[in-house]
Structures are given as structure tokens and as C-alpha cells.
N, C-alpha and C positions, 0 to 999 in steps of 0.2 A: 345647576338648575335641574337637569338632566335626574337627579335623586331623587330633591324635593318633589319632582313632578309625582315620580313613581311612588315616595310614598302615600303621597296625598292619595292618590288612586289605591294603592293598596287598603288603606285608612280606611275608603270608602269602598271597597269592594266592589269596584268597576273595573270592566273587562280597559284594554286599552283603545275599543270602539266604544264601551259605555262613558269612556271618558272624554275622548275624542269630539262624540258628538254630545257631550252636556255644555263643551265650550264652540261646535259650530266648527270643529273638524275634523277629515277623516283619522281612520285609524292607524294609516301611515303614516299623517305628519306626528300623532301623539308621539308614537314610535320614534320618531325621529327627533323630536324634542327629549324622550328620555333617554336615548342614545348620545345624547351631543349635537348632531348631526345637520340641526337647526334649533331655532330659539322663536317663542310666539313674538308676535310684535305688540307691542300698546297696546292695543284692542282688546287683543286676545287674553294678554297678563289681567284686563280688570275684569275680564269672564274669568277668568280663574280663581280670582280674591272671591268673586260672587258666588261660584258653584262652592268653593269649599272652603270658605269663611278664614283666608286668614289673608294678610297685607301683601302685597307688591315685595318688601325689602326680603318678607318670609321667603317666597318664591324663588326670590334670588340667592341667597344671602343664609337658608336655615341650615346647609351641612358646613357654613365656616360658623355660625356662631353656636351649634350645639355641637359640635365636635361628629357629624353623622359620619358612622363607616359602613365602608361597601365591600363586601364580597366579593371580588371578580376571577373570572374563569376564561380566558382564553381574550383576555380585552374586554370582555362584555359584563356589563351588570345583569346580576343572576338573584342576588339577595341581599336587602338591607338587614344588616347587622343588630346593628345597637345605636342608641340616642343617648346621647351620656348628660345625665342629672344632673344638679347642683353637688356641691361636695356632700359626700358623706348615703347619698341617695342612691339605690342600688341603679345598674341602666337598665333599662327597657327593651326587649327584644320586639321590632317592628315586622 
């Protein structure tokens, strides 16, 4: 989830307090959500469908069903990769 989060905010070109506080949290728990480290609960997952229009299963669920790869450096997420297409479709650098 932890990915998802960060793309989405990258997507949207929010700091991780401009993202924090469009779903009514600070900018340590966003942190901490894109970390692993915790998870928003119900509430919070349908502000996130809301601020940046896409499903609940998305949220959860979009780096096993599009194939997302991460980057990491020393344990930590540093840079999304690639979003792998449909066959035949180049990937997308995020």
C-alpha cells in the first residue's frame, strides 16, 4: 500500500503534508503509511478514493495487479520505477 500511496501523491504533486492533510492527517502518519509502518483505517481509505479518484481494492491491491517496481536503497523507498502495460505497450516511468 505503502507504493500506491506514494504514487498517488507523486501523481498529484503533493508535498507528503500536502497529502497528509487533503485526507485530515498529519505529515507523519502519511510517512508512515508510505513506509509500511502503519495503514489508514476505513475512514481514511474512502478520503483517499475521494482526494484522488480511484477505488479502495486500487489502494490496496495496484502494485500486485500492475506489476509496480520499487527502487530501494538501504531498506527504504526512494523511487518508483515502472508501471508495466498491457503486453506489447512500452512501461511508463512514474
Amino acid at each position: 500500500m505503502g507504493v500506491t500511496l506514494k504514487m498517488l501523491r507523486a501523481k498529484h504533486n503533493f508535498t507528503q503534508a500536502e497529502a497528509g492533510e487533503s485526507v485530515g492527517v498529519s505529515e507523519g502518519t502519511w510517512r508512515n503509511w508510505e513506509m509500511g509502518k502503519s495503514f489508514p483505517d476505513v475512514q481514511k481509505i474512502i478520503k483517499l478514493e475521494e482526494v484522488f479518484g480511484v477505488k479502495y481494492d486500487d489502494i490496496i491491491f495496484l502494485p500486485i495487479k500492475h506489476g509496480l517496481t520499487v527502487k530501494n536503497k538501504h531498506g527504504k523507498l526512494i523511487e518508483i520505477k515502472s508501471l508495466k502495460k498491457n503486453k506489447g505497450e512500452q512501461n511508463e516511468k512514474i
